[in-house]
N, CA, C and O atoms as CSV, one atom per row, in Angstrom:
chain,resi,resn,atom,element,x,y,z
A,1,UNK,N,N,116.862,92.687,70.987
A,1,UNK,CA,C,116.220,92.200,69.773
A,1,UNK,C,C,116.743,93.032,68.607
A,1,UNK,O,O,116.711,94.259,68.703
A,2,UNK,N,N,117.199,92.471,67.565
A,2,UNK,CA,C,117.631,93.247,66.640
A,2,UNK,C,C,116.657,93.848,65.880
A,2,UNK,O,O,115.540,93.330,65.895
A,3,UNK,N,N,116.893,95.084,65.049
A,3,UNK,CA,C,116.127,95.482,64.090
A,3,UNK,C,C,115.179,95.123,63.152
A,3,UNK,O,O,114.185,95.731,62.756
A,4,UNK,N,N,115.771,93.725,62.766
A,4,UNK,CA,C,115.107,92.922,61.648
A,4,UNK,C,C,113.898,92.513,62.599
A,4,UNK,O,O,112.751,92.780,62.241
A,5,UNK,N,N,114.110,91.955,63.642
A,5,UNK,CA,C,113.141,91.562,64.846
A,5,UNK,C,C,112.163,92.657,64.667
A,5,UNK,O,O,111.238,92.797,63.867
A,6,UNK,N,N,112.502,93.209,65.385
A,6,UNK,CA,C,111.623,94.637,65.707
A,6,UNK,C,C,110.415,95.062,64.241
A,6,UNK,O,O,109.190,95.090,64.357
A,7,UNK,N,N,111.085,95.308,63.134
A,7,UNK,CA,C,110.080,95.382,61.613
A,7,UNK,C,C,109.559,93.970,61.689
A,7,UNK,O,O,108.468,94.008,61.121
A,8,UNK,N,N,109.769,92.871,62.063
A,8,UNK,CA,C,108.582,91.947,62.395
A,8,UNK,C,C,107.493,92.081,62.979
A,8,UNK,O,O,106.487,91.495,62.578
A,9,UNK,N,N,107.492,92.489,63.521
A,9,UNK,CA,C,106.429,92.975,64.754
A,9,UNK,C,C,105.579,94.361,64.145
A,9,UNK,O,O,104.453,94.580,64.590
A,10,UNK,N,N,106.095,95.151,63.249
A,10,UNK,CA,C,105.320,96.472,63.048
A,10,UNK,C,C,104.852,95.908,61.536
A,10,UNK,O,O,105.348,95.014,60.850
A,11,UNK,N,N,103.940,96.601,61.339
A,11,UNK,CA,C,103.139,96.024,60.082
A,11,UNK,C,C,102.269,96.698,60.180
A,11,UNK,O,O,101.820,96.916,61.305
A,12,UNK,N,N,101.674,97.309,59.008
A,12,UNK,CA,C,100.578,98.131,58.205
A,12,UNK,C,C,98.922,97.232,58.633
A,12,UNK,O,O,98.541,96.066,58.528
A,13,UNK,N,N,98.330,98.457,59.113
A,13,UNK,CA,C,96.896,97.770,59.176
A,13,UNK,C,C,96.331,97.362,57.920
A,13,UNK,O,O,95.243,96.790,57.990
A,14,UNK,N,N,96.822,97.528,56.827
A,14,UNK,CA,C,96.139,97.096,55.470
A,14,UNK,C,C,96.774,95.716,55.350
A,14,UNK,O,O,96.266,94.917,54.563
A,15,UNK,N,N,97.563,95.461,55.879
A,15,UNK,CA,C,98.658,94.101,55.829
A,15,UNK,C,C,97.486,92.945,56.421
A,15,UNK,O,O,96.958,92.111,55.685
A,16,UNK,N,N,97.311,93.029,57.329
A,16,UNK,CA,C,96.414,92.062,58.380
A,16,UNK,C,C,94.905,92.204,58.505
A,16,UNK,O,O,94.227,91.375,59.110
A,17,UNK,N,N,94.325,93.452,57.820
A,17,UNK,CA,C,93.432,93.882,58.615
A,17,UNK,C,C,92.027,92.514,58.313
A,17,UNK,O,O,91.224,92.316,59.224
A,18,UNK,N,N,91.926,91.762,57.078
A,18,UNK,CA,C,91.155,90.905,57.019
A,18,UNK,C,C,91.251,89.822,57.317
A,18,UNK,O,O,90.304,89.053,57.153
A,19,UNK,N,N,92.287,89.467,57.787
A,19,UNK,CA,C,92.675,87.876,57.985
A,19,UNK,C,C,93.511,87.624,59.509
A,19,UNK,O,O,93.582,86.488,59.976
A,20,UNK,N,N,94.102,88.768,60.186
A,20,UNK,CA,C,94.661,88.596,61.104
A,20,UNK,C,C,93.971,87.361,62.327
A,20,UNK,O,O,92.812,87.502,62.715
A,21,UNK,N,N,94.566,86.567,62.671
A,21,UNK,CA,C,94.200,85.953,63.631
A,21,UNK,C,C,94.293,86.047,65.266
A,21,UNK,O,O,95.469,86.211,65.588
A,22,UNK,N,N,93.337,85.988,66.493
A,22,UNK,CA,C,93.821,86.290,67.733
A,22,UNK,C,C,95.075,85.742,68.143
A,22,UNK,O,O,95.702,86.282,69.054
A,23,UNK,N,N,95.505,84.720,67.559
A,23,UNK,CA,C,96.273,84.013,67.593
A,23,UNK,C,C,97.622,84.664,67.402
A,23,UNK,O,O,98.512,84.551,68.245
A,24,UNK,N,N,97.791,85.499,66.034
A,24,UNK,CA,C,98.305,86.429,65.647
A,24,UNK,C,C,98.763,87.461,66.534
A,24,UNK,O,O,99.910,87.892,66.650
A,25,UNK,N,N,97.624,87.835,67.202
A,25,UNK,CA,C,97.165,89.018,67.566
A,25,UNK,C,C,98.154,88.911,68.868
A,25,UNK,O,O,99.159,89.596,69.056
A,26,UNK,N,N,97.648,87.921,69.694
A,26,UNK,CA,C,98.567,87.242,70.916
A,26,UNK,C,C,100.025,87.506,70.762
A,26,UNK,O,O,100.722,88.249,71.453
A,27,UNK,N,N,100.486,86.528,69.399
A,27,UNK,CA,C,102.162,86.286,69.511
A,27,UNK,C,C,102.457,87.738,68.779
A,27,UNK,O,O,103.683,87.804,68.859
A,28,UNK,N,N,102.112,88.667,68.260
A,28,UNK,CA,C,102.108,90.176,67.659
A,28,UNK,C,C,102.814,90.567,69.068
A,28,UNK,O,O,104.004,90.872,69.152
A,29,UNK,N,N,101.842,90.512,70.243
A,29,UNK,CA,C,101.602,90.979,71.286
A,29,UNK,C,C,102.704,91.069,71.993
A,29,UNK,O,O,103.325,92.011,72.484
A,30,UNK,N,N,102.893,89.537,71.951
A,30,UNK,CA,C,104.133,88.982,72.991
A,30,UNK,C,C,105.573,89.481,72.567
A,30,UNK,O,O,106.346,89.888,73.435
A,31,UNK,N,N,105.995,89.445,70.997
A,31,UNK,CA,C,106.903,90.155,70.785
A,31,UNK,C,C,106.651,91.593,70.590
A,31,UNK,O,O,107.201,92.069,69.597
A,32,UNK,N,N,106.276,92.020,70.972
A,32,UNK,CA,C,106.122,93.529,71.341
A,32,UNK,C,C,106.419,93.631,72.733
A,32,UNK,O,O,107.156,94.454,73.275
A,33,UNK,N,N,105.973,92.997,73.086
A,33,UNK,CA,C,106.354,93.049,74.923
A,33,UNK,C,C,107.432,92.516,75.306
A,33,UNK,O,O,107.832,92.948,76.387
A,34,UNK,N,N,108.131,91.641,74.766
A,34,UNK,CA,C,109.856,91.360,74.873
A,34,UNK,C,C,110.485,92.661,74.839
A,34,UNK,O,O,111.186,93.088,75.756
A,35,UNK,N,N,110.173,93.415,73.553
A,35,UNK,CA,C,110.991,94.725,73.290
A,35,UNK,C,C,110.897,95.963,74.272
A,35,UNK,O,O,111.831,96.595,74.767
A,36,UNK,N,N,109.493,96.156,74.434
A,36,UNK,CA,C,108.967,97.405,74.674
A,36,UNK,C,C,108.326,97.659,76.202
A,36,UNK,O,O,107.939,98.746,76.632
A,37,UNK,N,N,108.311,96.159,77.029
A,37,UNK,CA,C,107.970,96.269,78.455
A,37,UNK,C,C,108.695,96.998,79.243
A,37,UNK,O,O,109.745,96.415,79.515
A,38,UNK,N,N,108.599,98.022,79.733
A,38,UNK,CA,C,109.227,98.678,80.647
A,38,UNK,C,C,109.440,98.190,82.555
A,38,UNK,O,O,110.454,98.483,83.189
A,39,UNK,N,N,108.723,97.734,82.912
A,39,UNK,CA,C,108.184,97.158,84.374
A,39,UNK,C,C,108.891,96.565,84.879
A,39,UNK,O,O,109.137,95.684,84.056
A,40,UNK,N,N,109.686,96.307,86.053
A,40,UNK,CA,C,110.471,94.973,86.958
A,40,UNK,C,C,109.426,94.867,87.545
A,40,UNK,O,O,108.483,95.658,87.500
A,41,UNK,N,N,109.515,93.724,88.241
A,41,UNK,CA,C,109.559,93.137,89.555
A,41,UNK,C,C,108.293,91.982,89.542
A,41,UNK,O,O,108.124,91.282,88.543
A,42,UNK,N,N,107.549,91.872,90.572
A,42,UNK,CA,C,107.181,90.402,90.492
A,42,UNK,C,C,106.097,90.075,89.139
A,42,UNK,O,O,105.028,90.686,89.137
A,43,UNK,N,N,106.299,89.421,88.371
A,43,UNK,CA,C,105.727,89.254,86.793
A,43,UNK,C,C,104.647,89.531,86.674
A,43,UNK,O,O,104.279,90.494,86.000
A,44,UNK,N,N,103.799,88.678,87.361
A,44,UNK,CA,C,102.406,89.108,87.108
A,44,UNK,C,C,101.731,90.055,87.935
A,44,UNK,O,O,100.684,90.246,87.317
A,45,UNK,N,N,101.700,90.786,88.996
A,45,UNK,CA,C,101.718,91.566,89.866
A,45,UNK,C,C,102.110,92.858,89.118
A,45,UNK,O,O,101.154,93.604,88.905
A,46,UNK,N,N,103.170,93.232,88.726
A,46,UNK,CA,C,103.537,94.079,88.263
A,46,UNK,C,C,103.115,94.288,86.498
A,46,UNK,O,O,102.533,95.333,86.205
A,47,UNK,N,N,103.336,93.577,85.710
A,47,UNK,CA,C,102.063,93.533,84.673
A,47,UNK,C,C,100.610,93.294,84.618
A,47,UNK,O,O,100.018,93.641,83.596
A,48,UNK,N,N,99.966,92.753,85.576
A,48,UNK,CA,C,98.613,93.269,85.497
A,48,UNK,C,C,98.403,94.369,86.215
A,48,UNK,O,O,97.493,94.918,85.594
A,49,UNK,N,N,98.678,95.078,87.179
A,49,UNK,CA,C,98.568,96.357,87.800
A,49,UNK,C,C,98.737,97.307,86.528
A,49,UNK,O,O,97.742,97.976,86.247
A,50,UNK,N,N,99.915,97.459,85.687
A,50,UNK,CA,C,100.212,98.241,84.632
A,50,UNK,C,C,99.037,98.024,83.391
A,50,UNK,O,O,98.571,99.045,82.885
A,51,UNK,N,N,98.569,96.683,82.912
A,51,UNK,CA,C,97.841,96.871,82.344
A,51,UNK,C,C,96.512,97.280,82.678
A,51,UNK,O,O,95.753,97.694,81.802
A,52,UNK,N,N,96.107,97.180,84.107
A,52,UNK,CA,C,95.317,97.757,84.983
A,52,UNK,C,C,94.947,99.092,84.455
A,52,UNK,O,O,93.825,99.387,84.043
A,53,UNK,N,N,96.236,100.072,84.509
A,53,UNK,CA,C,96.179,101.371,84.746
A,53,UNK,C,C,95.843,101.471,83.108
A,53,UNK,O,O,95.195,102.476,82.816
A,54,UNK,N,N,96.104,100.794,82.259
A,54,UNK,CA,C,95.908,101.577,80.604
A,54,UNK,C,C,94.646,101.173,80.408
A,54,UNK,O,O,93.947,101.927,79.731
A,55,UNK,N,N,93.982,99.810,80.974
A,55,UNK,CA,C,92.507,99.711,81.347
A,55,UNK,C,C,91.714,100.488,81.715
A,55,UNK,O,O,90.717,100.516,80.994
A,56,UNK,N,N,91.700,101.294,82.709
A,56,UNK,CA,C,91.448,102.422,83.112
A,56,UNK,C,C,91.316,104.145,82.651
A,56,UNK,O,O,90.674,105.152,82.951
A,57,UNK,N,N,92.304,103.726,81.798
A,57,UNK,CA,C,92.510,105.248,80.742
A,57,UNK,C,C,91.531,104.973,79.548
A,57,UNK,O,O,90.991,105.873,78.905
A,58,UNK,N,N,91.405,103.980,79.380
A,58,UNK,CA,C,90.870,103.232,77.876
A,58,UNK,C,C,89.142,103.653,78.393
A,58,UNK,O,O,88.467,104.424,77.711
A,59,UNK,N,N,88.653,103.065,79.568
A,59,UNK,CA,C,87.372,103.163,80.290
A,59,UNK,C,C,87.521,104.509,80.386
A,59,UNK,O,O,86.809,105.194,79.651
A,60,UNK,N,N,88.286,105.051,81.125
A,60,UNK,CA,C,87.908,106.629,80.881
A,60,UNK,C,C,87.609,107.590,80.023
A,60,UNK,O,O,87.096,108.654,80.371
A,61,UNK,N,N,88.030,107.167,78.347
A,61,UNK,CA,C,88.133,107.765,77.495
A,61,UNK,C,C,86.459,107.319,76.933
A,61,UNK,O,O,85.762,108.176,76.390
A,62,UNK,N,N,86.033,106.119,77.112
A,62,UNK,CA,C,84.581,105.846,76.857
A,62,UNK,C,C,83.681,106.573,78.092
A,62,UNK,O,O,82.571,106.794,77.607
A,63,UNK,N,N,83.720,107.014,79.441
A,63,UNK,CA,C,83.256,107.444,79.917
A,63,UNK,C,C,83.304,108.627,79.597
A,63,UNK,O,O,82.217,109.164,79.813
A,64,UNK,N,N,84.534,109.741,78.909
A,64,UNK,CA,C,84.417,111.280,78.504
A,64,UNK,C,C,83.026,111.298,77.121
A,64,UNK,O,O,82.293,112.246,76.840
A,65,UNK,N,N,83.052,110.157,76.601
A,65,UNK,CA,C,82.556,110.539,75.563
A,65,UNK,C,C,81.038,110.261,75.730
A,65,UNK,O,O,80.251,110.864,74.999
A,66,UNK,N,N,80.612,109.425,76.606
A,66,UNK,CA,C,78.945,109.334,76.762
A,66,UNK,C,C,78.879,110.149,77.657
A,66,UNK,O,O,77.680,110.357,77.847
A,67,UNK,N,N,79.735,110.997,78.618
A,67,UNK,CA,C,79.445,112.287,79.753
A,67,UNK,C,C,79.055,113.148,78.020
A,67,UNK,O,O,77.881,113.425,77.772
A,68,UNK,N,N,79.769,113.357,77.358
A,68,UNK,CA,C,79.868,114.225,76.196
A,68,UNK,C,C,78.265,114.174,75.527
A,68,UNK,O,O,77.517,115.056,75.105
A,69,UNK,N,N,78.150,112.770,75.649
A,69,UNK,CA,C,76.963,112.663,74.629
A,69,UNK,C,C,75.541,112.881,75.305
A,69,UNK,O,O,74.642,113.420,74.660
A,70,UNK,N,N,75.333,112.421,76.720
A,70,UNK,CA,C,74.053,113.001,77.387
A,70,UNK,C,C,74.514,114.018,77.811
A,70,UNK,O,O,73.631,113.979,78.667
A,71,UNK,N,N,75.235,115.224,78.136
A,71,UNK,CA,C,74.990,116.198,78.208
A,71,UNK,C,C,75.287,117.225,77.260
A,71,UNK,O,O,75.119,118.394,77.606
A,72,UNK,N,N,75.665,116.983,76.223
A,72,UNK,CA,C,75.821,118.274,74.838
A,72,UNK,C,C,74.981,117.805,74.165
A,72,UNK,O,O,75.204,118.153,73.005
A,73,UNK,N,N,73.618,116.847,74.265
A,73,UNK,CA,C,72.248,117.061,73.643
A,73,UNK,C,C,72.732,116.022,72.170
A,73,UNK,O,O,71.812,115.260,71.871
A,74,UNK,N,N,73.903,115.892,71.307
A,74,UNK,CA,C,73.920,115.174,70.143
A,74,UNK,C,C,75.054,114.103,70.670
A,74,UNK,O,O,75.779,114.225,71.657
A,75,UNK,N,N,75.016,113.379,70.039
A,75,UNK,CA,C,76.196,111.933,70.044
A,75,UNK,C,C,77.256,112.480,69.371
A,75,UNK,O,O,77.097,112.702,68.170
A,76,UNK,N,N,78.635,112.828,70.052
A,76,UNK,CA,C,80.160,113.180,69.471
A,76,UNK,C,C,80.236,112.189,68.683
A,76,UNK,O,O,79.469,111.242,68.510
A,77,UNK,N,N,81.835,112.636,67.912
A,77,UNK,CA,C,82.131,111.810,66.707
A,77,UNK,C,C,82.464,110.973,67.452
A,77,UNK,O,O,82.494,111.132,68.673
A,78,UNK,N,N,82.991,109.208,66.447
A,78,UNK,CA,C,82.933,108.084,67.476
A,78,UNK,C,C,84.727,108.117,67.672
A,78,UNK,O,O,85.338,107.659,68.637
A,79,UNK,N,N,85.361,108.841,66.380
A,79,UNK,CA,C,86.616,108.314,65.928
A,79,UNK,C,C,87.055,108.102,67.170
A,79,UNK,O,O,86.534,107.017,67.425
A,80,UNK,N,N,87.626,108.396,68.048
A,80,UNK,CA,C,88.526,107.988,69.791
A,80,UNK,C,C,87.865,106.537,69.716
A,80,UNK,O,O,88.617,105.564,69.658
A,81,UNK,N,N,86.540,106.371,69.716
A,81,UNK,CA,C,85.997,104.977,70.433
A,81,UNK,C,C,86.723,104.079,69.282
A,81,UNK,O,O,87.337,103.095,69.697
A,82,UNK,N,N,86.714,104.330,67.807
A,82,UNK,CA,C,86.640,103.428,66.783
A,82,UNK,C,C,88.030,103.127,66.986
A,82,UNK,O,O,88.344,101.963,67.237
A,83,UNK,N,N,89.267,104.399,66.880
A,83,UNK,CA,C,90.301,104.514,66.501
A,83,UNK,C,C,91.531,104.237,67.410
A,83,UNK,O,O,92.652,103.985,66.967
A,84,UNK,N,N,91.140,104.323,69.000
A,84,UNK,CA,C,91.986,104.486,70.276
A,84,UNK,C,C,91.291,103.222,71.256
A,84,UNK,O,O,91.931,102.194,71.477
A,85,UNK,N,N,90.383,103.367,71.617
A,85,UNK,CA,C,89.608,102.719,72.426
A,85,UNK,C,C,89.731,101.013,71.914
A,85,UNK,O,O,90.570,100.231,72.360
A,86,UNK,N,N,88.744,100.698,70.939
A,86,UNK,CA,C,88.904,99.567,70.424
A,86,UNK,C,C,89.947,98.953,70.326
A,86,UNK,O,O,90.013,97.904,70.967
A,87,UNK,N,N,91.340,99.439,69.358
A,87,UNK,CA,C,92.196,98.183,69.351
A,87,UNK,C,C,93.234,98.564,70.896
A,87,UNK,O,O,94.376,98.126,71.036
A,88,UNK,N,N,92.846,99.049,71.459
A,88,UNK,CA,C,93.269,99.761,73.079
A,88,UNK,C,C,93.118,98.310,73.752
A,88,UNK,O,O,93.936,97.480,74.148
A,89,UNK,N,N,91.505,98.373,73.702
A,89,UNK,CA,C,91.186,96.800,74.185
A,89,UNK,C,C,91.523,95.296,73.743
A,89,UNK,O,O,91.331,94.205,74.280
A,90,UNK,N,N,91.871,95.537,73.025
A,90,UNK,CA,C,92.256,94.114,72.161
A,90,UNK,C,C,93.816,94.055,72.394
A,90,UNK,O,O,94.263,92.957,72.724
A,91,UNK,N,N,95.032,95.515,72.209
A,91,UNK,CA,C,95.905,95.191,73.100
A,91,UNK,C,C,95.962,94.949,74.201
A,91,UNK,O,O,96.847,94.149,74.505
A,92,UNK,N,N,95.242,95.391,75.124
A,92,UNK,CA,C,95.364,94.914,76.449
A,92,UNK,C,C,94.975,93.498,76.912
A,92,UNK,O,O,95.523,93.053,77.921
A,93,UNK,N,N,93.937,92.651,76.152
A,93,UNK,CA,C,93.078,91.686,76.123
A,93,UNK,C,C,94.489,90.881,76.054
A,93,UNK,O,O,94.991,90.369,77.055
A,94,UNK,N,N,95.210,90.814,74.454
A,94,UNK,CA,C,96.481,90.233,74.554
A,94,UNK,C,C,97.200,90.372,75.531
A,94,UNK,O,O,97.445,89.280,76.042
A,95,UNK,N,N,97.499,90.914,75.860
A,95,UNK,CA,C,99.057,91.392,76.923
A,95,UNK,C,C,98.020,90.219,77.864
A,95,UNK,O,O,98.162,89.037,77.553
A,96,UNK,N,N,97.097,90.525,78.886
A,96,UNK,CA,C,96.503,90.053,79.964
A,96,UNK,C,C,96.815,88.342,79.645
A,96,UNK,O,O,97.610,87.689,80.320
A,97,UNK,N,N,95.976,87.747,78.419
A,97,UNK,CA,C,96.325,86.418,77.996
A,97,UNK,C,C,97.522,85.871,78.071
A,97,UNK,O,O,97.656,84.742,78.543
A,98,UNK,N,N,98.519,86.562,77.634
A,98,UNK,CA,C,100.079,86.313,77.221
A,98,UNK,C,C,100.441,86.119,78.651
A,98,UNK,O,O,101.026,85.087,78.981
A,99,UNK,N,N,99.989,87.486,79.958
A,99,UNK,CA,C,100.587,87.165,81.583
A,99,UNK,C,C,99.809,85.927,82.141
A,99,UNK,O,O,100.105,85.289,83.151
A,100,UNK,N,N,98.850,85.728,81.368
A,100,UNK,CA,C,98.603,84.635,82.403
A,100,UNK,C,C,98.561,83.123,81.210
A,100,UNK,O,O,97.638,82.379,81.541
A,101,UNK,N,N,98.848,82.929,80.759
A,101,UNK,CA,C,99.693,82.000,79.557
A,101,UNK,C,C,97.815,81.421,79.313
A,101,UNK,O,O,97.460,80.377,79.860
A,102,UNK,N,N,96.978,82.108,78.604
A,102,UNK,CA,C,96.051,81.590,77.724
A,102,UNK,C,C,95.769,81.688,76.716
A,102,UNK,O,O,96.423,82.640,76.290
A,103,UNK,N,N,95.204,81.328,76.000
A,103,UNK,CA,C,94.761,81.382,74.078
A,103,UNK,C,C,93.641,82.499,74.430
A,103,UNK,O,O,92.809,82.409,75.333
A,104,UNK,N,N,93.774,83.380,73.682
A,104,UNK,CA,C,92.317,84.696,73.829
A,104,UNK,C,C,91.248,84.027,73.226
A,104,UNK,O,O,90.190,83.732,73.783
A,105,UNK,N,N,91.594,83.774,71.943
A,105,UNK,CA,C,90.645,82.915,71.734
A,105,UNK,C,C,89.839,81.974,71.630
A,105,UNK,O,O,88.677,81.980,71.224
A,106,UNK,N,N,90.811,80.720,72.203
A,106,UNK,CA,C,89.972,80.078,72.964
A,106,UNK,C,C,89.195,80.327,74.454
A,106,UNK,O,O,88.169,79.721,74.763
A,107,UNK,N,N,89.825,81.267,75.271
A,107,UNK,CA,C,89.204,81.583,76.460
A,107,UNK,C,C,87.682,82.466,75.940
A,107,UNK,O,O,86.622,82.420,76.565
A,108,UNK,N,N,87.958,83.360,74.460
A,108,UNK,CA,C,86.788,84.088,74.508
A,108,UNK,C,C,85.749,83.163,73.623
A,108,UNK,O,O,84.559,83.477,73.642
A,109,UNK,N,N,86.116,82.194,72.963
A,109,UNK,CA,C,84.695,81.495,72.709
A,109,UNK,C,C,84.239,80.680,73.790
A,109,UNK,O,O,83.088,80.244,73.768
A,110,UNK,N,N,84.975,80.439,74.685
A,110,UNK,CA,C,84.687,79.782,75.581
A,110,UNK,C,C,83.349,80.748,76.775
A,110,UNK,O,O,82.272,80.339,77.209
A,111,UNK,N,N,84.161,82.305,77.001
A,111,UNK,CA,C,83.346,83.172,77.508
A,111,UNK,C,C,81.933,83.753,77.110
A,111,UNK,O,O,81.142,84.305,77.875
A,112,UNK,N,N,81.727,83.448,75.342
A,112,UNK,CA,C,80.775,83.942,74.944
A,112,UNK,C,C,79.396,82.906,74.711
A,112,UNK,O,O,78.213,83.112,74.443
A,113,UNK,N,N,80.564,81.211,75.070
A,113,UNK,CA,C,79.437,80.145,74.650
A,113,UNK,C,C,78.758,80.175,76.162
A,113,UNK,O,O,77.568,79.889,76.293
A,114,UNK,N,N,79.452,80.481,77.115
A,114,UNK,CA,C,78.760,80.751,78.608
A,114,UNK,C,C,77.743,81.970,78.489
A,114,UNK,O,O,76.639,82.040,79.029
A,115,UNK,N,N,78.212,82.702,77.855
A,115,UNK,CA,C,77.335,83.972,78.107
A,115,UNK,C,C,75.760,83.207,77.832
A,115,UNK,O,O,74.855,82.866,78.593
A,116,UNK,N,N,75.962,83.139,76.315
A,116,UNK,CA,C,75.043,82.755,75.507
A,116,UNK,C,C,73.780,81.959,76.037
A,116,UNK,O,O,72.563,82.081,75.901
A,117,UNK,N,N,74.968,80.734,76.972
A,117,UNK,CA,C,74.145,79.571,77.750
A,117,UNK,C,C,73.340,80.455,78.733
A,117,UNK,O,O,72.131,80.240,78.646
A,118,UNK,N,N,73.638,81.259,79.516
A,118,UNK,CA,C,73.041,81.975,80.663
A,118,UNK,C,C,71.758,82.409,79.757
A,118,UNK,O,O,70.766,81.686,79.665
A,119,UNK,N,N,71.884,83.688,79.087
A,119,UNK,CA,C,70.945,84.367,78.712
A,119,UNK,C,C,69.796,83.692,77.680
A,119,UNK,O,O,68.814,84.343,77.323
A,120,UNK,N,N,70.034,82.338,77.255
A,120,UNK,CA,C,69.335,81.479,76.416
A,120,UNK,C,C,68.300,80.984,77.619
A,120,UNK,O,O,67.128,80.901,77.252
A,121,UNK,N,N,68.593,80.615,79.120
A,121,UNK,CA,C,68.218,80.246,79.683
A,121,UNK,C,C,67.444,81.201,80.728
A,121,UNK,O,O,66.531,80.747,81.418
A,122,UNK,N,N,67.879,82.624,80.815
A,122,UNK,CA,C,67.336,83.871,81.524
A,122,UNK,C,C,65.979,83.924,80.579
A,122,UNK,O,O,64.932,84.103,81.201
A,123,UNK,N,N,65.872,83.768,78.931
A,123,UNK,CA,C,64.322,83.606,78.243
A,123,UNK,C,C,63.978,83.000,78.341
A,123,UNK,O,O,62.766,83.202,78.269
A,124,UNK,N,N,64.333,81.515,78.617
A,124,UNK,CA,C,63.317,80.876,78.989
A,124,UNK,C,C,62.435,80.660,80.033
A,124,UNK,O,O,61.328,80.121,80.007
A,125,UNK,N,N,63.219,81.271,81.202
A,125,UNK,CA,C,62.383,81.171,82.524
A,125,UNK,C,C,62.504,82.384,82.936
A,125,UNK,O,O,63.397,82.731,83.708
A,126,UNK,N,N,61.632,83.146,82.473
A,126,UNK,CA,C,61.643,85.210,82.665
A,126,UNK,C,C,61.708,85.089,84.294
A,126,UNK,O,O,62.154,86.090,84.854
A,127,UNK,N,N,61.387,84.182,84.985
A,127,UNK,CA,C,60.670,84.674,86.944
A,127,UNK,C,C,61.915,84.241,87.097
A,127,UNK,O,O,62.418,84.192,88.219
């Protein structure tokens, strides 16, 4: 990918930060991962295992910080959760969509109009 390619893909969080779309967010994603995937071998097997493992670091880094917070008595600063963690998840969310060829955002309104349906229906019938 040439250079010019490549400064496509990088862009200032002040650039996007109000309007960016998942959509965006996705094809951002995907050419980033043309360039920058390191991994052979069988496609999806070998990219979800990898995104597996940064899943895992991402969860771990929220687990250091509530070990942090019930046992040093005050709530640590959030910056890691706000600054690392968060768009941690939202890259990975992409990458996962992109290996298995879905719209994030349509899969996640789709996930949240289910949620919604469940727990609309868990109040109404508490037993």
């Amino acid at each position: 990918m040439s250079s010019e390619a490549l400064n496509h893909i990088r862009f200032t969080p002040d650039e996007f930060a109000d309007s960016l779309t998942l959509r965006e967010v996705q094809d951002g994603q995907r050419q980033y991962d043309e360039v920058f995937w390191q991994h052979q071998g069988p496609p999806n097997l070998i990219k979800i295992r990898h995104i597996l493992l940064h899943l895992m670091e991402t969860t771990g880094r929220v687990a250091t910080w509530v070990e942090a917070a019930e046992h040093g008595g005050s709530e640590p600063a959030t910056d890691i959760l706000a600054n690392k963690v968060t768009p941690d998840l939202l890259f990975h969310a992409a990458q996962l969509a992109n290996v298995l060829n879905v719209d994030l955002g349509a899969v996640y309104v789709t996930r949240i109009d289910n949620n919604a349906t469940k727990r609309e229906s868990a109040l109404q019938n508490p037993n």
